[in-house]
SELUM-564256 format. One record per residue (C-alpha): residue in three letters; x, y, z. Coordinates in nm, 4 decimals, padded with zeros to 6 digits, always signed. Layout:
! residues N
- code px py pz
- ALA X Y Z
...
//
This chain:
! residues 393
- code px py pz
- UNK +00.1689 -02.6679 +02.9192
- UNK +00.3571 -02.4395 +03.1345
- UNK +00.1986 -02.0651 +03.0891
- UNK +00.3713 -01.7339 +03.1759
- UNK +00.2453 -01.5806 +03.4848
- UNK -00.0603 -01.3469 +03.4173
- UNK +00.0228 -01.0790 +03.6565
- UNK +00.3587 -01.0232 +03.4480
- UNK +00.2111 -00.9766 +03.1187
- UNK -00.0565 -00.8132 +03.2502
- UNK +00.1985 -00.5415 +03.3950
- UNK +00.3605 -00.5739 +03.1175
- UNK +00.1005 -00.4550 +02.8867
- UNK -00.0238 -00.2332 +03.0788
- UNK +00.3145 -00.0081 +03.0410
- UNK +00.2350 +00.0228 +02.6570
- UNK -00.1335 +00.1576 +02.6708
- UNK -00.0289 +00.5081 +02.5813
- UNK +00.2060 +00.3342 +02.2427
- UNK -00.1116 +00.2353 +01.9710
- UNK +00.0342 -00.1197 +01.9690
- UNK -00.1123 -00.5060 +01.8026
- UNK +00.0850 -00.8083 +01.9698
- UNK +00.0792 -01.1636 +01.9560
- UNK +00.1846 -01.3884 +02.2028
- UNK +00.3737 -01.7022 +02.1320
- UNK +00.3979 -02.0060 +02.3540
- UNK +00.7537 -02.1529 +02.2901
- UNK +00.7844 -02.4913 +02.5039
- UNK +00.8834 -02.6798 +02.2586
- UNK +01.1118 -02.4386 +02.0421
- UNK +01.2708 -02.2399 +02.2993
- UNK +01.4944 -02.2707 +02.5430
- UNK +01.7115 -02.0628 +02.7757
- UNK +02.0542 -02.1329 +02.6378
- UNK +01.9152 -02.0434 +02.2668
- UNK +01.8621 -01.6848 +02.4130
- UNK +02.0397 -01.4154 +02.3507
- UNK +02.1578 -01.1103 +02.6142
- UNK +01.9926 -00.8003 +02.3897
- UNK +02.2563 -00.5078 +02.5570
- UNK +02.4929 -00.6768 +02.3477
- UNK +02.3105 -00.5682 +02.0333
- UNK +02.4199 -00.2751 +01.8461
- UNK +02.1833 +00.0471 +01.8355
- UNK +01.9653 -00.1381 +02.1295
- UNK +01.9520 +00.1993 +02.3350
- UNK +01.5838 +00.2155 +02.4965
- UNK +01.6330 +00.5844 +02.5309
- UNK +01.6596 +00.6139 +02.1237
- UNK +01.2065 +00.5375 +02.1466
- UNK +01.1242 +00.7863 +02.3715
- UNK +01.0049 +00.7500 +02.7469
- UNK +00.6769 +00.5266 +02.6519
- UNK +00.9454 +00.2459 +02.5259
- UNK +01.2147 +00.3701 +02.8419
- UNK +00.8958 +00.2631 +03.0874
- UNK +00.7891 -00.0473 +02.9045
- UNK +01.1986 -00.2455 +02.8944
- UNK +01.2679 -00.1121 +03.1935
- UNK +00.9393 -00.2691 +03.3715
- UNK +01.0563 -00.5938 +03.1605
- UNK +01.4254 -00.5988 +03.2290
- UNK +01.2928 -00.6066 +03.6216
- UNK +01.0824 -00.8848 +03.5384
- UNK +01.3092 -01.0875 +03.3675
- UNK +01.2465 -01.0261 +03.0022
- UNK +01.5051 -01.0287 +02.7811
- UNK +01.4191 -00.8361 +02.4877
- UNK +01.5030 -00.7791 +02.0814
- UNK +01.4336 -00.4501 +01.8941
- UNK +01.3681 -00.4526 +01.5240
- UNK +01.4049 -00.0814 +01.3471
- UNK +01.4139 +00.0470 +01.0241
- UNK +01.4798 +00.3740 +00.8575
- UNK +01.0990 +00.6086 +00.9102
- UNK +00.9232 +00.6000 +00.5884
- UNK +00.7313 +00.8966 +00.7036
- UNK +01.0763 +01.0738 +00.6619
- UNK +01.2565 +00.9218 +00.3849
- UNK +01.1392 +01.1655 +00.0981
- UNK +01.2935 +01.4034 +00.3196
- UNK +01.6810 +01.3987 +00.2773
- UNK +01.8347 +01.5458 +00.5719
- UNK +01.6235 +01.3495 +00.8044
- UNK +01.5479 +01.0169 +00.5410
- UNK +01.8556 +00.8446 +00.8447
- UNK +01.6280 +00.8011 +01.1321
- UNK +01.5293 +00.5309 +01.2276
- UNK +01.2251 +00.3922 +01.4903
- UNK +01.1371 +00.0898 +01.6314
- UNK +00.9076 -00.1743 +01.4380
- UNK +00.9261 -00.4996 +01.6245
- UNK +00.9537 -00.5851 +01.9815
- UNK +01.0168 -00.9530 +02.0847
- UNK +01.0198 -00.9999 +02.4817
- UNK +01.0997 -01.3730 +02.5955
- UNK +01.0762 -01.5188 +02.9066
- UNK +01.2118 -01.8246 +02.9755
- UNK +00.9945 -02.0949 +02.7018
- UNK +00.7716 -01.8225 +02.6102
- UNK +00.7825 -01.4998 +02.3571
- UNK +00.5728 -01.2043 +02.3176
- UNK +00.5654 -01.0287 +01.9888
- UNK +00.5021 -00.6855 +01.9698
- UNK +00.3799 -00.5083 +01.6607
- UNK +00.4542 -00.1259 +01.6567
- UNK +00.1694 +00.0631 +01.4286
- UNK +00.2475 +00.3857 +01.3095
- UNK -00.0399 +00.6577 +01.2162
- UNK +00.0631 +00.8098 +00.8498
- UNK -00.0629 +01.1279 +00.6522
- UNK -00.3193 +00.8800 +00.4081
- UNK -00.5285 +00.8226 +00.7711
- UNK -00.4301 +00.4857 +00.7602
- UNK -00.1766 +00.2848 +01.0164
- UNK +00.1132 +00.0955 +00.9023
- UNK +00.3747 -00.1593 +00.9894
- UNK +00.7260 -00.2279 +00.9096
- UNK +00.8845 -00.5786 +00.8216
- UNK +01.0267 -00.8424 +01.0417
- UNK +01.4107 -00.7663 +00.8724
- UNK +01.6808 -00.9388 +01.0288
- UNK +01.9794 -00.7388 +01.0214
- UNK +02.2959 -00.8624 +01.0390
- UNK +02.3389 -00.8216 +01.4059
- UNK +02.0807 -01.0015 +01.4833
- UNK +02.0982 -01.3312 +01.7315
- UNK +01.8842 -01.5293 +01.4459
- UNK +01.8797 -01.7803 +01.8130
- UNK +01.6381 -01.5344 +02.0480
- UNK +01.3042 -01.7228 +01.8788
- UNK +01.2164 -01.9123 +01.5940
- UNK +01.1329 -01.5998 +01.3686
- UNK +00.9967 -01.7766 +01.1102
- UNK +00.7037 -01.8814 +01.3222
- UNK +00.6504 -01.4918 +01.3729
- UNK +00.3861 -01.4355 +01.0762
- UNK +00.2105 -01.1085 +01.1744
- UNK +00.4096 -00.8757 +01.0691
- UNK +00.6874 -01.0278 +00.8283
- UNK +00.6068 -00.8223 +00.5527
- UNK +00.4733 -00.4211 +00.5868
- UNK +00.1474 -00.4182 +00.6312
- UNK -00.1631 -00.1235 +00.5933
- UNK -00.4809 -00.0479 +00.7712
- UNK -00.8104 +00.1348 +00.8293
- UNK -00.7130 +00.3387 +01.1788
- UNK -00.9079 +00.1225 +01.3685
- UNK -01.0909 +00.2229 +01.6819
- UNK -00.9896 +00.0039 +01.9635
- UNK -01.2182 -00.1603 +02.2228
- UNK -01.0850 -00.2524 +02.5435
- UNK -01.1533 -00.5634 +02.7294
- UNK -01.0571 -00.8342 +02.9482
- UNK -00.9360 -01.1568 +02.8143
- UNK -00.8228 -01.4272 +03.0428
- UNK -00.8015 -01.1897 +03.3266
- UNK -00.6090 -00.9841 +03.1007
- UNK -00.6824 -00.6210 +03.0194
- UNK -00.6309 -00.5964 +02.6480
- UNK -00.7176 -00.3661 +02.3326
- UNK -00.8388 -00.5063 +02.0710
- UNK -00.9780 -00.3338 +01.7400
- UNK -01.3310 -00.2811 +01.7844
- UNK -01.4245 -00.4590 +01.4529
- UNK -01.2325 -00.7153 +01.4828
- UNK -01.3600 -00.9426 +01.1926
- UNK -01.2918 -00.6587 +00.9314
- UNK -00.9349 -00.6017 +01.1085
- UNK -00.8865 -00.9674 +01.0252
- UNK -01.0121 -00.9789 +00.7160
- UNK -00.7678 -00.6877 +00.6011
- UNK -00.5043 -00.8821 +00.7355
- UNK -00.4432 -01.1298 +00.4345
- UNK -00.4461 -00.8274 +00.1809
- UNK -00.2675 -00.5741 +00.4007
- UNK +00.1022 -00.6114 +00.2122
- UNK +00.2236 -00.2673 +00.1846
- UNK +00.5041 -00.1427 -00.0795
- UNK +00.7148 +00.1943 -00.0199
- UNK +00.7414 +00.4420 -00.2901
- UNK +01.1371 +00.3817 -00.3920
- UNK +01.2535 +00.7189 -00.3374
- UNK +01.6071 +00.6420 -00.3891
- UNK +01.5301 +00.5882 -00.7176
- UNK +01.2519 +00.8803 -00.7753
- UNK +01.5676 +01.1224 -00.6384
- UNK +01.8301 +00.9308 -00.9212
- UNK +01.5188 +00.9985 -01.1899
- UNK +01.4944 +01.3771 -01.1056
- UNK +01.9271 +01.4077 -01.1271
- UNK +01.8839 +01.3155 -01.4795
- UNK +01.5653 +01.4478 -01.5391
- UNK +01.5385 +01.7783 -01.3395
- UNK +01.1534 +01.7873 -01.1819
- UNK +00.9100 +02.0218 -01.3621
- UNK +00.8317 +02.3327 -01.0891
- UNK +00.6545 +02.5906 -01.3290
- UNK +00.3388 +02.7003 -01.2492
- UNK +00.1359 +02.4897 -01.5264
- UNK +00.2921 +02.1860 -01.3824
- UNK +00.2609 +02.2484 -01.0085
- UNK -00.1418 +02.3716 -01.0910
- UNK -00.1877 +02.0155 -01.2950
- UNK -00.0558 +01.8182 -01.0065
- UNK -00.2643 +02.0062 -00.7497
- UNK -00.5679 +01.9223 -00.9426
- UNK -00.4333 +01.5747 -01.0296
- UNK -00.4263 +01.4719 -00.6737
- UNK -00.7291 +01.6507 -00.6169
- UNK -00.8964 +01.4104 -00.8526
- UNK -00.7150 +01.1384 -00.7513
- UNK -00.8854 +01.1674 -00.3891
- UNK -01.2174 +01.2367 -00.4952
- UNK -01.2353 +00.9010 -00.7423
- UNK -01.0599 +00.7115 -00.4222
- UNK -01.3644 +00.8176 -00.1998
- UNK -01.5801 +00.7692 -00.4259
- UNK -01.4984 +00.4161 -00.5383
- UNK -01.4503 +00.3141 -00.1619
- UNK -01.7855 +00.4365 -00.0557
- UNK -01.9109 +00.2145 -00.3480
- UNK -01.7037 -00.0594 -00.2030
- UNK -01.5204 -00.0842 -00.5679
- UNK -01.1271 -00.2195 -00.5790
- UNK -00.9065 -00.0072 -00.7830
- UNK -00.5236 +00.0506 -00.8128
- UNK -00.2968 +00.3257 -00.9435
- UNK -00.2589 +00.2330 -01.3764
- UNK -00.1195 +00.3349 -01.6633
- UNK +00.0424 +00.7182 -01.6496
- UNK -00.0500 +00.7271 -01.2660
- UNK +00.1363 +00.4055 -01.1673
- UNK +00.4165 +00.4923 -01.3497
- UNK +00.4752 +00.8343 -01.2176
- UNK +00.4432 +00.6616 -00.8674
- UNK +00.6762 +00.3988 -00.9359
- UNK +00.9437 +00.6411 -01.0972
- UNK +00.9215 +00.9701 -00.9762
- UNK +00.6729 +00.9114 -00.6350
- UNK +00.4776 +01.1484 -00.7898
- UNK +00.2189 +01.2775 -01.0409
- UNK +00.3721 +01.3047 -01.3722
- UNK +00.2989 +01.6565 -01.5022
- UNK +00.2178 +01.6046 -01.8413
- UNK +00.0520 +01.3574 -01.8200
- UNK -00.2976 +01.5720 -01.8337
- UNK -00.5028 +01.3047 -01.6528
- UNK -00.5202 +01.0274 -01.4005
- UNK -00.5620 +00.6660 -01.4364
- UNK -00.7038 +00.3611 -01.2652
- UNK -00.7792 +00.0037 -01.3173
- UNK -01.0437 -00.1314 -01.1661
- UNK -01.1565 -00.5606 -01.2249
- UNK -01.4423 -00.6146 -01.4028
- UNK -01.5822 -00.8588 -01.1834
- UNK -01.5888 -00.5233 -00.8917
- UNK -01.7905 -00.3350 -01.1649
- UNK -02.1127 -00.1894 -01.0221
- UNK -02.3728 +00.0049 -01.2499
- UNK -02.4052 +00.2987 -00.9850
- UNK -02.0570 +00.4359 -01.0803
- UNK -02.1165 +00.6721 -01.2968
- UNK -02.3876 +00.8181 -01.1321
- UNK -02.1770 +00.8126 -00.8034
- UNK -01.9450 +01.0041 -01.0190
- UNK -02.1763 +01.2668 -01.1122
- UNK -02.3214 +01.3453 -00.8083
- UNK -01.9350 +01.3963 -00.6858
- UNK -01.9262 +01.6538 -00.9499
- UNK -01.7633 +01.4687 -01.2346
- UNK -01.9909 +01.4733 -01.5306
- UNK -01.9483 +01.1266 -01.7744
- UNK -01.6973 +01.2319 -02.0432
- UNK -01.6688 +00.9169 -02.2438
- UNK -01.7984 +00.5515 -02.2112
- UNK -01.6322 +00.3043 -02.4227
- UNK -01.7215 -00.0579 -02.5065
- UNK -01.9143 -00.2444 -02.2694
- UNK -01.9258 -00.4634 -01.9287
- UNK -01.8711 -00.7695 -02.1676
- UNK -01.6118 -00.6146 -02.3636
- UNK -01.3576 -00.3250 -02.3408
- UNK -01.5407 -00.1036 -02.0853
- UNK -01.3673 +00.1856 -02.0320
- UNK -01.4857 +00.4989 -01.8636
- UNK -01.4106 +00.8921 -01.8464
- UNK -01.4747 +01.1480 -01.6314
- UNK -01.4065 +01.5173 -01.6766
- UNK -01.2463 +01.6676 -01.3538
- UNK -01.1513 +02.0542 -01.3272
- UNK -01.0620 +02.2465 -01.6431
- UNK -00.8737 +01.9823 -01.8748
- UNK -00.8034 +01.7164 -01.5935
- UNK -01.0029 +01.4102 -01.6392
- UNK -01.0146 +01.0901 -01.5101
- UNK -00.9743 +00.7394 -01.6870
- UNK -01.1043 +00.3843 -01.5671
- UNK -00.9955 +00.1156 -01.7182
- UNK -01.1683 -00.2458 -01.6804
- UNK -01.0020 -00.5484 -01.7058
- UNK -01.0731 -00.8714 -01.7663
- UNK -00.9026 -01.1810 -01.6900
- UNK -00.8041 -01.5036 -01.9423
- UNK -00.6310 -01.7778 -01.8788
- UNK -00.2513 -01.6648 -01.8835
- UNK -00.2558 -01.2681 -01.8841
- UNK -00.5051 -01.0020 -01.7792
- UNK -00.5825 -00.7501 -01.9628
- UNK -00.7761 -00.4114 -02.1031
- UNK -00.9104 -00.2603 -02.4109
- UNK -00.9839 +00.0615 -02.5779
- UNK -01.1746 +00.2135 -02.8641
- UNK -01.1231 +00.4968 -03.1593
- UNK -01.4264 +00.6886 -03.1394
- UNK -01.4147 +00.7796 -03.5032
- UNK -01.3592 +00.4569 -03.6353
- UNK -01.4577 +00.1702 -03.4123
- UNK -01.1231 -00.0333 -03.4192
- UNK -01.0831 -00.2049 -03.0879
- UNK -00.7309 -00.2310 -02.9058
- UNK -00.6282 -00.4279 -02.6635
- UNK -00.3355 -00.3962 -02.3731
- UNK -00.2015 -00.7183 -02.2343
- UNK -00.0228 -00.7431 -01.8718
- UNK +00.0904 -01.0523 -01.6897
- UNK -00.1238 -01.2037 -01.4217
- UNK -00.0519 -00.9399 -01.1058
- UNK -00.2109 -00.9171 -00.7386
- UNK -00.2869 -00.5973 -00.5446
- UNK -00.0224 -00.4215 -00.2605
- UNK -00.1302 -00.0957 -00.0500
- UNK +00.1447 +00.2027 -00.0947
- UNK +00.1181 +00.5972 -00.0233
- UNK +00.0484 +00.8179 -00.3331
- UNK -00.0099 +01.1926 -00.2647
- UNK -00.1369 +01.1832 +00.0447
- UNK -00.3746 +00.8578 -00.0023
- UNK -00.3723 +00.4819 +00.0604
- UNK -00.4414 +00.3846 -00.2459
- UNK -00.3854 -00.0236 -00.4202
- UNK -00.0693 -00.0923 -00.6777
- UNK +00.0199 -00.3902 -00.8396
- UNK +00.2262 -00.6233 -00.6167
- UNK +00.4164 -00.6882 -00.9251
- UNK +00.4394 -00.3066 -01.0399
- UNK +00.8103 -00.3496 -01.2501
- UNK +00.6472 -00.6226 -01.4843
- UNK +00.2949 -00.4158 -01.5003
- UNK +00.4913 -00.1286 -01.6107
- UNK +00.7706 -00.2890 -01.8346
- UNK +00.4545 -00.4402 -02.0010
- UNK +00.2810 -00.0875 -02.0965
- UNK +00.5809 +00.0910 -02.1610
- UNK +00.8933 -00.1343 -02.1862
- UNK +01.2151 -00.1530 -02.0778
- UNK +01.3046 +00.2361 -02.1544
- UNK +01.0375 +00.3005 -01.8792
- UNK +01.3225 +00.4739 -01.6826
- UNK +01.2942 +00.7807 -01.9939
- UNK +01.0440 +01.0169 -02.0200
- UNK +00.8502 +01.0048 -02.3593
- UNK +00.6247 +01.3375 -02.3817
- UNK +00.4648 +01.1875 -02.6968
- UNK +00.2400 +00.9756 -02.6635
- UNK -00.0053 +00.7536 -02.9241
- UNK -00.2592 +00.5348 -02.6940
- UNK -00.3112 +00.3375 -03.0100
- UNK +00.0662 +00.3048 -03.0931
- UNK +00.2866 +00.3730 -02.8111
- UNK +00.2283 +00.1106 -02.5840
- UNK +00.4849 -00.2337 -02.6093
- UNK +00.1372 -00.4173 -02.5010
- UNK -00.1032 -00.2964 -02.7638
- UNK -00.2807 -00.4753 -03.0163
- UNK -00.5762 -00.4421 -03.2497
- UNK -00.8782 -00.6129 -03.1549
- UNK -01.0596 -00.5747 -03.4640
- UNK -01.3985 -00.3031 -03.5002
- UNK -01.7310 -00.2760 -03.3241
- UNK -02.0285 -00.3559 -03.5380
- UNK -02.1741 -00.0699 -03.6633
- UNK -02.5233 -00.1605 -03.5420
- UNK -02.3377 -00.1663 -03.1446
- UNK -02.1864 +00.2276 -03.2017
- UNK -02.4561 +00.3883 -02.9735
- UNK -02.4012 +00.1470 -02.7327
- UNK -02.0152 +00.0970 -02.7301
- UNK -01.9001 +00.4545 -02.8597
- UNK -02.0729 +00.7310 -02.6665
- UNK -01.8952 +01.1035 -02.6245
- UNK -02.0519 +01.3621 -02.4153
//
């Protein structure tokens, strides 16, 4: 097989060592050809000067060698919360092709949650769906998040490369990196009906909220225990991109098959004393930690059955058992306050499921035994199991 010459992408590469960049190359022989190309000045917004003067070096150096080239950019998440600046846009894909072969470049971007990210492969309209088989492109299709990864260089092939320095954990994150944006076209439509709450009380709670919210998330990752955004939480992230502020606490799921029996004491030496602990590892386990003043934290365990997932609780002063029932979901990365932190993939159905389809309107009053649309009883715990199951600090 024909193979591009080494000195090009060497130079090539070379001109992108100041941009933190991943790429794959592709070899093409059999799927591309030159009249399948397409000429990329004749795509709209394709300005190099637009990326600033690393990306001016780099297509220059490959317009002299050649290279024809294909941008992909999107609007900057970094920036969309931000209305007067939620237009620009920055590059997320690079395709370069020369003659039967195509590199594919893989912009990484450095975010506030000290994690990297990716944007999608999106066609737009404009695009010559012709310049490469794009379907063959898999790094990259969907938005992706990271550990920042320290990068190692070395020489591959004669071939000065970076690489990340673990590169079996960078792998391994890659087939559970999906990433989902907060939707904050729809968290600014929520907060026209429903103006935000900016007293005091409210700003205070979410300080502390978030706060708590990035203690547990250290805390759990040091353990090496999975956990997503639940209940109250998710929902304020998936409405409003933000804490809800009366909610009074903040809430995560966490598989019961990730439970470890040094959490709570993980917990406590983090400065969270136990507040409750509810059922057991068998059955129902929930826990509860008390954060500052009234803020506390919630974990909820759940367990899996054979067509729906799902968690329970307990009355202290009676014993009844409840349970919550969600459909069958998988885990995506997003940005909450600051931290990269798990969500449902599925988040609309996880949400409709705990508080139906008038999620959109606020409800203030809330009955954990009542409210939900996925409650039901679960029967009592034996007497005999109360100072196991049912214990209240």
């Amino acid at each position: 097989m024909q193979r591009i010459n080494k000195n090009v992408v060497l130079a090539l590469l070379t001109l992108t060592s100041s941009v933190f960049l991943l790429f794959q190359l592709y070899y093409y022989k059999y799927y591309l050809s030159p009249k399948n190309g397409a000429v990329f000045s004749k795509v709209k917004g394709s300005q190099s000067g637009q990326d600033g003067i690393q990306w001016v070096s780099l297509i220059r150096a490959a317009e002299k060698m050649g290279f024809r080239w294909l941008k992909i950019q999107n609007k900057d998440p970094r920036l969309e919360g931000m209305d007067d600046l939620s237009g620009i846009e920055i590059p997320l894909h690079y395709i370069f092709k020369l003659a039967a072969h195509a590199i594919h470049l893989v912009v990484f971007y450095e975010r506030s949650g000290n994690y990297v990210w990716h944007g999608p492969l999106r066609l737009k309209q404009n695009i010559d769906r012709k310049f490469v088989p794009f379907r063959k492109l898999h790094f990259g299709r969907y938005p992706g998040a990271y550990n920042k990864p320290e990068v190692l260089q070395l020489s591959i092939d004669d071939l000065k490369v970076q690489i990340p320095k673990n590169l079996s954990q960078f792998l391994e994150e890659m087939s559970h990196s999906r990433f989902l944006e907060c939707r904050y076209r729809e968290a600014r439509a929520f907060f026209q009906l429903y103006p935000d709450d900016a007293s005091l009380d409210a700003v205070e709670f979410r300080k502390k909220a978030k706060a708590l919210l990035h203690l547990a998330a250290l805390t759990l990752n040091n353990l090496g225990v999975r956990f997503w955004l639940s209940s109250g939480t998710c929902l304020g992230w998936y409405r409003q991109c933000n804490i809800i502020p009366y909610s009074k606490d903040v809430d995560l799921g966490v598989f019961i098959q990730d439970y470890k029996s040094d959490i709570i004491p993980a917990f406590q030496k983090a400065g969270l004393p136990l507040k409750h602990k509810f059922g057991k590892v068998e059955d129902s386990l929930e826990l509860s930690f008390q954060g500052e003043d009234d803020v506390k934290l919630d974990i909820f365990f759940f367990y899996e059955d054979d067509d729906h997932i799902w968690n329970g609780g307990t009355q202290a002063k009676s014993g009844k058992k409840f349970k919550y029932l969600f459909p069958k979901f998988t885990l995506c990365w997003t940005e909450f306050v600051e931290l990269k932190v798990h969500v449902p993939c599925e988040t609309l159905r996880y949400v409709e499921a705990n508080y139906g389809k008038d999620w959109k309107v606020p409800v203030k009053v809330w009955d954990w035994k009542s409210s939900p649309s996925n409650v039901q009883y679960n029967g009592m715990w034996p007497v005999d199991e109360w100072d196991d199951v049912i214990q209240v600090y």
